[in-house]
N, C-alpha and C positions, 0 to 999 in steps of 0.2 A: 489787617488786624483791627479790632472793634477797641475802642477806650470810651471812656465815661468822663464826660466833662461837669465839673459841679460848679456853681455859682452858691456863694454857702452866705449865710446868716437870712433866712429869709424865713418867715414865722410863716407855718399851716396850715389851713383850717381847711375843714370840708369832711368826707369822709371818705375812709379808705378799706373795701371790701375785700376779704380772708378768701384766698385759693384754696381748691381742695390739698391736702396734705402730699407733699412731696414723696415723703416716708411712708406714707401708707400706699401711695400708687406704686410705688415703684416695687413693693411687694403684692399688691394683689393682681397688678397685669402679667406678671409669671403664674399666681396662683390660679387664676383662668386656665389657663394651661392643664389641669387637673381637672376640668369638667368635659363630657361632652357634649359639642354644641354651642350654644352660641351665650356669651356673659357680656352683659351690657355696662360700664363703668360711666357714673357721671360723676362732675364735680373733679375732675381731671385737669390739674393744671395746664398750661400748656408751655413746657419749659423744655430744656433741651434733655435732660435726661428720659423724659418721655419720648422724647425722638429717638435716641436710642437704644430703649425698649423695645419699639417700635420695630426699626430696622433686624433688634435679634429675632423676633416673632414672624415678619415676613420670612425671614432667612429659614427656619422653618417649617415652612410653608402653611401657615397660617395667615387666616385671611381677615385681614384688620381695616375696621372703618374712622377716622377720625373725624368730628365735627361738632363745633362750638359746645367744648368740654367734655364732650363725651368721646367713651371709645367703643366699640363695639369686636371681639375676638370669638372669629370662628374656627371650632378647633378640629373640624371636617377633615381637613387633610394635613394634621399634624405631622410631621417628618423628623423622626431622633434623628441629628447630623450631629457630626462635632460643629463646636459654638467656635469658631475661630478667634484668635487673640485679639483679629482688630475690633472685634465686637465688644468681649469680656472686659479689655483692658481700660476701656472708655467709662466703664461703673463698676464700683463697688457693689449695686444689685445685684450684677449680673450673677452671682454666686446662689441666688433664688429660683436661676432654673435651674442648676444641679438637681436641688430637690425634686421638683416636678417632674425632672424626664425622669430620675430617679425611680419617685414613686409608681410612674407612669408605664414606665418600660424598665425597668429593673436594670438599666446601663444608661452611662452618660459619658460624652466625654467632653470636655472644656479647659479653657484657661483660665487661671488663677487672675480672677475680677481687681478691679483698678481702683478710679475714684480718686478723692482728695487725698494728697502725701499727708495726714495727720498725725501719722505715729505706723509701727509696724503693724496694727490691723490683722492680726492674725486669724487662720479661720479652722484651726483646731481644736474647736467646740464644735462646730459642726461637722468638722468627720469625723470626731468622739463617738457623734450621734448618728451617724448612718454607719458606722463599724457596731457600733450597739445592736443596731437593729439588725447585723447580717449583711453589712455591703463590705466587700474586700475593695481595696484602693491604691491604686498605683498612680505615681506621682514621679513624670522625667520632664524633665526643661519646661518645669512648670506647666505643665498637659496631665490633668487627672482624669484616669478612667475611673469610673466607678461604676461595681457588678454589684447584683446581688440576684442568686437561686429567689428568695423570696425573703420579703421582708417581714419581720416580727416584732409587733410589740414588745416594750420591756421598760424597766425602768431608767433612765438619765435623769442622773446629776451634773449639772452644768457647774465649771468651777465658778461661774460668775456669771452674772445677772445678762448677760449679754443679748441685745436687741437680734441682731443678726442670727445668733445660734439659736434662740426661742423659735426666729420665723421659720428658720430650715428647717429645724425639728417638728413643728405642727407641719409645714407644708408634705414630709416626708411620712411622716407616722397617718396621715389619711386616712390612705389608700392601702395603711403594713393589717396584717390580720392582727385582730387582738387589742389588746390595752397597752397604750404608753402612756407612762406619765413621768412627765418635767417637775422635777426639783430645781430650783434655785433658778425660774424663770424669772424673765424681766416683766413688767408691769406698765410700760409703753401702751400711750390708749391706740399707739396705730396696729398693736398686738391685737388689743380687742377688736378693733376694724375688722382688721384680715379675718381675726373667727367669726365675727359675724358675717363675713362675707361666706367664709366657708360651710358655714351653718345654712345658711338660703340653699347654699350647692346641696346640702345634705349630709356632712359631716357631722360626728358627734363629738363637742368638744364639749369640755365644763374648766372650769376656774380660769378662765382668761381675763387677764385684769388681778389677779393674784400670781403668787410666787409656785404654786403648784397648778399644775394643769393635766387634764386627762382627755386621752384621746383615745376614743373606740371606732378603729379602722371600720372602713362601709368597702364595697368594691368597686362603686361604682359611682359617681359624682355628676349632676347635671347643671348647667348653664344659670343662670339668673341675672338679675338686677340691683344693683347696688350703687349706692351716692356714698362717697369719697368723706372722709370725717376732715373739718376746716384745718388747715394746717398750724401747729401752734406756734412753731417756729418763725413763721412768718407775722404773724399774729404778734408773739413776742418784739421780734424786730419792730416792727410799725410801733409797739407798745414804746418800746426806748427811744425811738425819735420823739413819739407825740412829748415824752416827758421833757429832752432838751427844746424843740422845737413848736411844741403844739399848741392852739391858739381857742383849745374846748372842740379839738380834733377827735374823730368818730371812726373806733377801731371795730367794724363791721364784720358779723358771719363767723364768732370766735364761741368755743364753750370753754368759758371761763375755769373750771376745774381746773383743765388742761393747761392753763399760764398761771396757775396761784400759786408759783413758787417764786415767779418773778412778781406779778401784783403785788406779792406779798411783800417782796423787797422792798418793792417801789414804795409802796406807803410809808413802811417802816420811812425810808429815806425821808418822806416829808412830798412825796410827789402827791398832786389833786388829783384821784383819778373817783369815777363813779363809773360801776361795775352794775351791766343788766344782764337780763337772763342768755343772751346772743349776744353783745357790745358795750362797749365800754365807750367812755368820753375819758379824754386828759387833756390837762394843762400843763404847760410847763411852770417850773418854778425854781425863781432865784439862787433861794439859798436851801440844799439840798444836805442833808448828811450823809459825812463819808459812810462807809459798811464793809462787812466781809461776806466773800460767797464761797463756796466749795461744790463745783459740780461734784453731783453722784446720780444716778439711778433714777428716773422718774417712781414717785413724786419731787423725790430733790431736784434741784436747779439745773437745767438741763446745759451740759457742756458744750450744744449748740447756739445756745445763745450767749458764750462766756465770752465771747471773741466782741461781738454787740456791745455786749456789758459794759467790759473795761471803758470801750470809747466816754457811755457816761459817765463813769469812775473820774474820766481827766477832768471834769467839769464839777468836782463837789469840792467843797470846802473839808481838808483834812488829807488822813493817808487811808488809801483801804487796802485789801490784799483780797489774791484772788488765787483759790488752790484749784490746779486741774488735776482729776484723779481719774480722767476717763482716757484721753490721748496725753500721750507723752510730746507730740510735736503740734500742741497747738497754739505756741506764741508767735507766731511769723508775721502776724500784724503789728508787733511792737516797734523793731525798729522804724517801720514807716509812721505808728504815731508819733514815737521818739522825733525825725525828723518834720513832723510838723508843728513841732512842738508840746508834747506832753513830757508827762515825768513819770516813765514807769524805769523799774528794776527788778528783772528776772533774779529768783535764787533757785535754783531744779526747777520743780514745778509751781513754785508761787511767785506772784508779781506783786508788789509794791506801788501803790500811785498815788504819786502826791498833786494837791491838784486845789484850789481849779489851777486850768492852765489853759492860757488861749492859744490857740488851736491857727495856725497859718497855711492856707494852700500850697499843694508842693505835687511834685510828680511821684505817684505811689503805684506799686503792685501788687493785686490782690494772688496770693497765692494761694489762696484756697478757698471756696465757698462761706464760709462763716468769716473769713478773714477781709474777702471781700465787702461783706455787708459791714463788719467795723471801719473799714476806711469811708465806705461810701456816709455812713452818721457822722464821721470826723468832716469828713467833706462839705457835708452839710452845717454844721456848725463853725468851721473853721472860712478865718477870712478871707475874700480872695477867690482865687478860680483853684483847684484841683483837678488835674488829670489822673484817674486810677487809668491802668495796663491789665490784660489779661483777665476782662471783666465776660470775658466763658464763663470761670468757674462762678461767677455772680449769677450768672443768667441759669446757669441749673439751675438754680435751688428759687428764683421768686421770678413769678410769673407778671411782665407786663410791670415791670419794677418802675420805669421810666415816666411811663404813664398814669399810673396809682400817684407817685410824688410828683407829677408836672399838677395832675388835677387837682393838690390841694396846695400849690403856691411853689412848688419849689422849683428851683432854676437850674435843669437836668439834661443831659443830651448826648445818646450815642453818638457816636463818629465814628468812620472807618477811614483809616489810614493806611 
């Protein structure tokens, strides 16, 4: 088992360069799968959920090149197989190649995709959307086959803005004859990624990046080349350390649009930050103002970095509150800030935090992706040494984490025990 040792109060300077986006890879190396021939992916992080991409694509029999950032997928000798659960159940992606074999071969069969325990996670918006379009679906001990005679454009209404169900939806409507168009899409720029990526293939999309979208099915989709749009999330993260920790720290390779719901906090708070066209510089600063957030929807505050957030919540002067309205199970970082000391209180979905409040080394488990990355900023500001647990789910989501915050001062170290 891997842990993460922190040695915390140590101020950062230097800079720290933005991976390709987590979220956008992990939909467009399924979406390759819809060309044929060969689609070339740079700016690919290299984390673990790409490995197991990776492993479902081989399984396939598809033939995959990995090397410094890049991937390369050839899709020569594609093979529809059933996706086995030990595959599926490892990512909440995995539910992106439904789509593609889908579209591809008009049958799939798989298991019901994994990922972070965040909330129930449901994914009946996207077989709203391939029942819409003409696919029948059957569904025993969590193994759904899905047919379809041929697939049809049509209209979808999405009850809700959902990231997931937008990318199924473009992924699957292709390759369908005819016109779809999405209502009540989401507006995620990794939405636009993937059409622009689909777009080089030769797909016709329009409104992507808005709440309506249209797609005029092609039949046939060829290979390309595409660079990975910088990941905001991560971007964001490194943004809220440099604010508790940063010494005129340089948050490198970001398009600033994409985090100006958090900048925008920031400032409000009173943080120094100076925004370029690709990076940013921040300072940290003493005395900060409390605030309120409420994840929603991008452009709203994204409810992956709510989890981040809180941690500099416990370090402001006042009380703030923090409403989640995306996942119903994303406090599980609390009680471990609680035990090193902060001052939050859950009511349903809103937290309370009174603060500042100094922050003590303590033995913490990240239970989730985002949850990890708040313990590890508490870790970092908090006195003392900190062991986090179960820092897997850390290492999907940010690439080369250890070594980005060793290079600009910080006192970081896996260990396997």
């Amino acid at each position: 088992m891997k842990v993460l040792n922190v040695i915390g109060n140590q101020k950062l300077t230097g800079s720290i360069r933005i991976s390709g986006a987590k979220n956008s890879s992990v939909a467009l190396i399924p979406a390759a799968l819809l060309a044929d021939g060969v689609t070339t992916l740079c700016n690919v992080p290299d984390i673990s959920d790409i490995d197991v991409l990776e492993q479902t694509l081989t399984y396939l029999k598809v033939d995959v090149k990995r090397a410094s950032g890049s991937i390369l997928i050839d899709t020569t000798n594609l093979t529809n197989i059933k996706i086995p659960k030990k595959l599926s159940n490892k990512l909440r992606a995995s539910y992106y190649f439904m789509a593609v074999l889908l579209a591809r071969f008009k049958h799939v069969e798989m298991y019901f995709p994994g990922g972070c325990q965040i909330g129930s996670r449901p994914i009946d918006q996207t077989l709203k959307a391939f029942k819409l379009l003409g696919a029948t679906i059957k569904e025993e001990d969590c193994l759904f086959t899905i047919d379809a005679k041929e697939l049809v454009g049509t209209t979808i209404e999405l009850d809700m803005p959902s990231v997931g169900a937008t990318i199924n939806t473009i992924l699957v409507s292709v390759l369908a004859k005819g016109k779809t168009t999405i209502l009540n899409a989401a507006c995620e720029p990794e939405i636009t990624d993937l059409a622009l990526m689909l777009k080089k293939m030769g797909a016709k999309i329009k409104g992507d990046g808005t709440s309506k979208i249209t797609i005029t099915g092609v039949s046939t989709l060829n290979g390309c080349n595409h660079d990975v749009i910088p990941d905001r999330i991560e971007a964001g993260t490194y943004t809220i350390i440099g604010a508790l920790l940063g010494n005129y720290l340089k948050i490198d390779n970001i398009v600033p649009l994409h985090i100006k719901s958090l900048t925008d906090k920031l400032q409000e708070m009173g943080v120094n930050l100076e925004i370029y066209s690709d990076y940013l510089i921040i300072d940290s600063q003493n005395k900060l103002t409390a605030t309120d957030i409420k994840t929603l929807q991008y452009p709203g505050f994204p409810t992956d970095l709510q989890q981040p957030f809180v941690t500099l919540l416990t370090q402001v002067k006042g009380v703030s509150h923090v409403e989640e309205t995306i996942y119903e199970n994303r406090f599980m970082n609390i009680p471990y800030l609680n035990k090193m000391g902060a001052n939050i209180h859950i009511n349903n979905q809103t937290l309370e935090i009174l603060g500042p409040t100094k922050l003590k080394g303590s033995n913490v488990k990240a239970t989730d992706l985002r949850a990890g990355a708040s313990l590890l900023i508490a870790a970092l500001i908090a006195d003392g040494k900190t062991t986090i647990t179960d820092i897997e789910h850390l290492l999907r989501g940010y690439e080369e984490i250890v070594e980005k915050l060793t290079n600009v001062g910080a006192k970081i170290e896996i260990k396997e025990i």
